[in-house]
C-alpha positions in Angstrom: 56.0 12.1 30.1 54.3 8.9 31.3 53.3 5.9 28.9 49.7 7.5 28.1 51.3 10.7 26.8 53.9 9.0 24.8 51.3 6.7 23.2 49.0 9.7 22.8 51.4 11.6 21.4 52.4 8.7 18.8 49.4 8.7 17.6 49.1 12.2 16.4 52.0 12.5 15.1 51.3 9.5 12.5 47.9 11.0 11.8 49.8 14.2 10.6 51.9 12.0 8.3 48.9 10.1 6.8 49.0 9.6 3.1 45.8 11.2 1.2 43.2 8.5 0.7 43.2 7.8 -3.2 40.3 7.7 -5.5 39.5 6.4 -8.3 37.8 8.7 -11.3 34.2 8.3 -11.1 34.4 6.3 -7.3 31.6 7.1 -5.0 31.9 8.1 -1.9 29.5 9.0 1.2 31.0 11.9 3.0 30.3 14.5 5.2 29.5 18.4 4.7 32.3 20.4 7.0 32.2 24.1 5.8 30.4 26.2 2.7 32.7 29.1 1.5 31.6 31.4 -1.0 32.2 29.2 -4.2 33.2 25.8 -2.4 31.1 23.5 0.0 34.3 21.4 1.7 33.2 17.5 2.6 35.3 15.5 5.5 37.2 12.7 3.2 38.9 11.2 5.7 42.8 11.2 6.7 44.1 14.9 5.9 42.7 15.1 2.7 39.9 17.6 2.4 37.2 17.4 -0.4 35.0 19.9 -2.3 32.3 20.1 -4.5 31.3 23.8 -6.4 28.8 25.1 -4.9 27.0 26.1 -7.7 25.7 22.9 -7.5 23.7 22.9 -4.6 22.1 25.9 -5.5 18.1 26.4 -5.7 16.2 28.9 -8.0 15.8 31.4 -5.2 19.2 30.9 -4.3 19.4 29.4 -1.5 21.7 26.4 -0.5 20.8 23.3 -0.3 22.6 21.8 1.8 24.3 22.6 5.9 27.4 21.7 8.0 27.2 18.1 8.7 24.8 16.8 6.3 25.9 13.7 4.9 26.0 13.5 0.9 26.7 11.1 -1.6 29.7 12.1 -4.2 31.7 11.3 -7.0 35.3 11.4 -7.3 36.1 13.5 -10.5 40.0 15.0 -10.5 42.8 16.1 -7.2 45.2 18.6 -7.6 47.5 18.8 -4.5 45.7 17.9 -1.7 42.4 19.0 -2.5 40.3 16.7 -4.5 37.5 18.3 -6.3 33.6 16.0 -6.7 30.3 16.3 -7.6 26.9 15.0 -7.1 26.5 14.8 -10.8 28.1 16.5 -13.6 25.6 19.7 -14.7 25.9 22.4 -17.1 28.4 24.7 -18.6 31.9 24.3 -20.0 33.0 22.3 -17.3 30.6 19.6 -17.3 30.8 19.1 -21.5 34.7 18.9 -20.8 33.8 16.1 -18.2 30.7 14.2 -20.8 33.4 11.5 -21.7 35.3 10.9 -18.4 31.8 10.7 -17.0 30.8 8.4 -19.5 33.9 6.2 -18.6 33.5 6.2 -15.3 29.6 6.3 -14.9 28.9 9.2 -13.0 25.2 11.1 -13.4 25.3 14.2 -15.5 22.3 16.1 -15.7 19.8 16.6 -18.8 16.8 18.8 -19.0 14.4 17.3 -21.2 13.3 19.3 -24.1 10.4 17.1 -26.2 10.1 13.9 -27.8 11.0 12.0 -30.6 10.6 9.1 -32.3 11.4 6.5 -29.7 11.9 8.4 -26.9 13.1 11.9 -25.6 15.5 14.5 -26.9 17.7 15.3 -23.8 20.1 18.5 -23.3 23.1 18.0 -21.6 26.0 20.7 -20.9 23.9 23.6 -21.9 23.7 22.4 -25.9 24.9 19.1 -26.1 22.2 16.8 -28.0 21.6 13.3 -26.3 18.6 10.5 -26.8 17.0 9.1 -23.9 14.5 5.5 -25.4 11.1 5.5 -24.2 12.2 2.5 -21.8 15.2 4.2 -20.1 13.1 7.4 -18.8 12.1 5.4 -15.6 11.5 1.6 -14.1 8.4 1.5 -16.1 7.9 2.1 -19.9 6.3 4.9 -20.5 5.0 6.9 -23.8 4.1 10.2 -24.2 6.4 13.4 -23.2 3.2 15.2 -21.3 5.3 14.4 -17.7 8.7 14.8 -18.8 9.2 17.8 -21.0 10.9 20.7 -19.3 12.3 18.3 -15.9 15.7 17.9 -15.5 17.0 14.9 -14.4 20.0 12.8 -13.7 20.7 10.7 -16.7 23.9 8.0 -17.1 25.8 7.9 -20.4 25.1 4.5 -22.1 26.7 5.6 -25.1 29.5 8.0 -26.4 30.3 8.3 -29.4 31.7 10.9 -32.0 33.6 13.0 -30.0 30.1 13.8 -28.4 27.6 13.8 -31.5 26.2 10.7 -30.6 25.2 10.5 -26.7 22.4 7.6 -25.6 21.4 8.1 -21.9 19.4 6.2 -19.5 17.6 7.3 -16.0 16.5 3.8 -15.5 19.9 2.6 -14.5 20.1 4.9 -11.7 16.7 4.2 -10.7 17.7 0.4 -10.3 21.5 1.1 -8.5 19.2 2.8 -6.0 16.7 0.6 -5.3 19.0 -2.1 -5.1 20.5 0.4 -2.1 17.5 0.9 -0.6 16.3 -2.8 -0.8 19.0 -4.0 1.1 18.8 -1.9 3.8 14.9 -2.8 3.9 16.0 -6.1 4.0 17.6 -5.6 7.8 15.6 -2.5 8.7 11.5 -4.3 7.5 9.7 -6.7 10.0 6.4 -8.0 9.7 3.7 -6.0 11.6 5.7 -2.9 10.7 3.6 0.1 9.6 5.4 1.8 6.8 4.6 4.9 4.1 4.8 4.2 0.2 2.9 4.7 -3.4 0.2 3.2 -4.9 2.3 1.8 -8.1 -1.0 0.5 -10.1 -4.1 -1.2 -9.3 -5.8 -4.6 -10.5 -8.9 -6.8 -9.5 -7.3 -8.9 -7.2 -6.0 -5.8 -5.1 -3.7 -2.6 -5.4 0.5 -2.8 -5.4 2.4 -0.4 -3.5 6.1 0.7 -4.2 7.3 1.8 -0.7 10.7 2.8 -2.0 13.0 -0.3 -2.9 10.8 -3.2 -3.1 7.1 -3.1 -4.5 4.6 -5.7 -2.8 0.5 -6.5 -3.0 -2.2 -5.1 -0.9 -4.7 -8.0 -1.6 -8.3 -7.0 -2.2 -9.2 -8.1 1.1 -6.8 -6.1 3.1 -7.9 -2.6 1.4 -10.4 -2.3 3.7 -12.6 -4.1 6.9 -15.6 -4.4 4.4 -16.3 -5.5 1.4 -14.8 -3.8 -1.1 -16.7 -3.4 -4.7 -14.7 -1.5 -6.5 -11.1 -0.8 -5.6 -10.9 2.2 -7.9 -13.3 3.9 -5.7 -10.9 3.4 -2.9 -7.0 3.8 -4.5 -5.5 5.6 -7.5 -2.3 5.3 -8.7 -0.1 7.6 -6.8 -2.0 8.2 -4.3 0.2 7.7 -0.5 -0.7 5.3 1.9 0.5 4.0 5.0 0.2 0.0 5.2 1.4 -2.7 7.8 3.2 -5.3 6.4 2.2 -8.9 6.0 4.6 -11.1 4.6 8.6 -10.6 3.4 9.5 -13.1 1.2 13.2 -11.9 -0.2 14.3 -14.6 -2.0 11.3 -15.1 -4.5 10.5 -11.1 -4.1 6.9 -11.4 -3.1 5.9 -9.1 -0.3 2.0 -8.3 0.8 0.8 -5.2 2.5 -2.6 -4.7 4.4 -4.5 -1.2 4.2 -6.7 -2.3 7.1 -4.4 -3.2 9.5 -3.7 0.7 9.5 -7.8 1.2 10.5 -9.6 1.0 13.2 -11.7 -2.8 13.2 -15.2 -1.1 13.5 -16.5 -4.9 14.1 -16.5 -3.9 18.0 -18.2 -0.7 17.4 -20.7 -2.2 14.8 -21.6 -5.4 16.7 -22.3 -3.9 19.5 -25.1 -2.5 18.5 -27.0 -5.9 17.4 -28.7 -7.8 19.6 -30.6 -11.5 19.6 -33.7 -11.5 18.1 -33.5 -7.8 16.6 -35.4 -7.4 12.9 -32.9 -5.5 10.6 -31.9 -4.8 7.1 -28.8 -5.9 5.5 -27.8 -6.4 1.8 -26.3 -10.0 0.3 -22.8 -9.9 -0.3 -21.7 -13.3 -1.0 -23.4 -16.6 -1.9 -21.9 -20.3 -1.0 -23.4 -23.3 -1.5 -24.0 -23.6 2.7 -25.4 -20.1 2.7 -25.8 -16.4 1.9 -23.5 -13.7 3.6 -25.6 -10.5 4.5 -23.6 -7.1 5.3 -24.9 -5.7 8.3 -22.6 -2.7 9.0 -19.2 -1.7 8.1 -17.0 -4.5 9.0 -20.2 -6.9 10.1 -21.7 -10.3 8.1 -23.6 -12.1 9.0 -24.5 -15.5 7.7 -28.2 -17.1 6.8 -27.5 -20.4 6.8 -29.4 -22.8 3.9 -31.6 -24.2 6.2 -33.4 -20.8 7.3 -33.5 -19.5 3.6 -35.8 -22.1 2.3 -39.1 -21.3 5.0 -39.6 -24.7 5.4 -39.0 -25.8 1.8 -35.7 -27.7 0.9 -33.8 -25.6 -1.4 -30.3 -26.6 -3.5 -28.4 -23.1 -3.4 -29.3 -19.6 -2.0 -29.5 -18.4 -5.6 -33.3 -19.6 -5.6 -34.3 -17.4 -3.1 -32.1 -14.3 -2.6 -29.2 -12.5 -5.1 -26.0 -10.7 -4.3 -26.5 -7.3 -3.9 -30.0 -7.2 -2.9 -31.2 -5.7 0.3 -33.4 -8.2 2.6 -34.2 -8.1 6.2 -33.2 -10.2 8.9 -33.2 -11.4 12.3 -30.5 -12.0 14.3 -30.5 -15.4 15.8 -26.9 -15.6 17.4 -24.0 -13.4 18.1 -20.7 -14.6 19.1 -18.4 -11.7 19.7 -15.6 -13.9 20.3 -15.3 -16.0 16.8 -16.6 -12.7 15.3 -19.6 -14.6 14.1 -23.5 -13.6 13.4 -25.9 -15.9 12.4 -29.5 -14.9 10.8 -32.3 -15.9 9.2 -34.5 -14.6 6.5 -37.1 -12.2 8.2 -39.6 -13.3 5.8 -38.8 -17.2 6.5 -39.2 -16.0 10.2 -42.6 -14.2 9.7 -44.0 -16.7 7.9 -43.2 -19.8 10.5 -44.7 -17.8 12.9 -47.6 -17.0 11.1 -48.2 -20.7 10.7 -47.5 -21.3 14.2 -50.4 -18.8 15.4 -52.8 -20.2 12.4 -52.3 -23.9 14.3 -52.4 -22.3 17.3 -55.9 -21.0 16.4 -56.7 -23.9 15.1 -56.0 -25.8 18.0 -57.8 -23.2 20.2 -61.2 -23.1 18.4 -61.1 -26.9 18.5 -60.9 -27.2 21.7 -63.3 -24.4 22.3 -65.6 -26.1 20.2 -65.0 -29.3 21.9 -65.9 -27.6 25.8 -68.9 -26.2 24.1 -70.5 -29.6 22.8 -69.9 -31.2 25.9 -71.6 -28.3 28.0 -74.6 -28.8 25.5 -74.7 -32.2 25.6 -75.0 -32.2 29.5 -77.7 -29.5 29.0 -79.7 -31.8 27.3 -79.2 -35.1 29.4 -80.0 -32.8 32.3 -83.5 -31.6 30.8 -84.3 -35.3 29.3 -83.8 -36.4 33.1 -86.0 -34.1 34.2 -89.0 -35.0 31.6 -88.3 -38.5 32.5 -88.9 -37.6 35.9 -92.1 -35.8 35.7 -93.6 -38.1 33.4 -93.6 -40.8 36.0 
């Protein structure tokens, strides 16, 4: 036997004499799903030990399992007898669960409640088939809510907050469980999220100044600006809360948990498309989207403003703000002075500025034209004349 064999061989035969990893009641452990028997689903533990959860527990309302070999689950250590050490993803109905209510309650592990109405304060919650327990108004989820209209008849895991009277008095809370497990998946957002990533989440509620979105762990801001490549009037037009969206992200700022999403950045710019279709010295309609002090910003298609500066708002006459001569929201038309694809730029003038500069350009124009019409006429006349007053001079002498 050469050196390889003998260390091989070493090393199997302490694996064989590995102690059972221990557990503590209530630990949790991520483990891996090796076989499902007829009343057992077995989980890989590590060392020699073998693991298993009733299987029961992964069962649907058709009846089907849940779960398959090599899934990975998260567990909870509950009791071992021999070498077989029995968990469960939370503790559920039936005689065995109530028997476990106070061991879970000691060593925080889910059970589950169905919740059957509500009460003053919050919800009556059913644990272990008849067990009684209150859940407050504030411990249902991460947000306080009122009213049982979306809770009564779910069930749902619950933590024991409080146990009391061998069982009579049993407060519960979802909330906590809600929090362990976005603190989970924030940190692995933390070294998984970059910015520019796309990225799928919730639309959590929705303000003036823009929409937030929960995208599972951390919940950030889709400013108003980044909902969409135009402008955007009324945001409740656009969103609704719950609706799923797909947004890039902006910033990450983990240590004073603000983080900002864009909507747009998941849509194609149509300021290519759009501009493309403008050209110098086109007549068009638009409608006023913005005033500033310099000017007035005129929507000219999705994604496209354009701005009439001050100076070409006035036709000719000085004015002290836009306001005097257009309002946001009306519709005026236009001509396009300038494009600049580049800077993303289009600048304008007011069409009826425009018309009526030109219109006083052709009046002097016929001004100036009859003048000197008039002008080439007297002095044929005049030359007429001389020209016959010659002659009569002539023939008189």
């Amino acid at each position: 036997m050469d050196e390889k064999q003998e260390k091989s061989f070493a090393e199997m035969f302490d694996q064989g004499f590995q102690t059972p990893e221990r557990f503590d009641p209530g630990q949790q452990i991520e483990a891996r799903v090796v076989r499902i028997g007829g009343d057992s689903v077995f989980l890989d533990i590590g060392g020699k030990s073998e693991g298993y959860i009733r299987r029961e527990e992964f069962l649907s309302k058709d009846g089907t399992v849940s779960v398959k070999e090599g899934d990975l689950i998260n567990a909870y250590f509950l009791s071992a007898e021999r070498s077989e050490m029995l968990f469960t993803t939370s503790l559920g109905t039936g005689p065995a669960a109530r028997a476990h209510l106070q061991e879970a309650y000691a060593s925080r592990i889910p059970v589950e409640g169905l919740v059957v109405k509500e009460v003053k304060g919050g919800f009556e919650i059913k644990l272990a088939g008849s067990l009684r327990a209150f859940c407050p108004f504030s411990q249902i989820d991460l947000r306080r809510v009122e009213g049982a209209d979306d809770w009564e008849g779910k069930s749902l895991p619950f933590l024991i907050t409080k146990y009391d009277e061998a069982g009579r008095n049993i407060v519960l809370s979802r909330r906590l469980l809600l929090e362990n497990e976005r603190k989970e998946q924030r940190e692995k957002l933390r070294e998984q999220l970059v910015v520019g990533q796309l990225i799928k989440g919730k639309i959590s509620s929705i303000r003036d100044f823009g929409a937030f979105v929960d995208i599972g762990g951390i919940e950030g801001l889709i400013p108003v600006s980044e909902i969409g490549w135009g402008r955007v009037e009324d945001i409740h037009a656009i969103l609704e809360p719950g609706q799923e969206v797909e947004v890039a992200v902006l910033k990450l700022d983990w240590e004073n948990d603000r983080f900002s999403f864009s909507l747009k950045q998941t849509m194609t710019d149509p300021w290519e498309e759009n501009a493309q279709k403008l050209h110098e010295g086109d007549f068009v309609s638009g409608l006023v989207v913005r005033l500033t002090t310099f000017g007035a910003f005129v929507n000219l298609g999705e994604g496209v403003d354009g701005l009439i500066h001050i100076s070409n708002l006035g036709g000719g006459r000085r004015i002290n703000h836009p306001r005097e001569v257009v309002t946001e929201g009306e519709t005026v038309e236009v001509r396009i002075d300038s494009i600049d694809l580049s800077q993303r730029r289009v600048g304008l003038s007011l069409a009826a500025s425009v018309k009526a500069a030109e219109e006083e350009v052709r009046e002097q124009e016929e001004v100036r034209s009859y003048i000197k019409k008039e002008t080439i006429t007297e002095t044929q006349t005049m030359g007429t004349l001389g020209d016959l007053l010659k002659q009569k001079l002539k023939g008189k002498g």
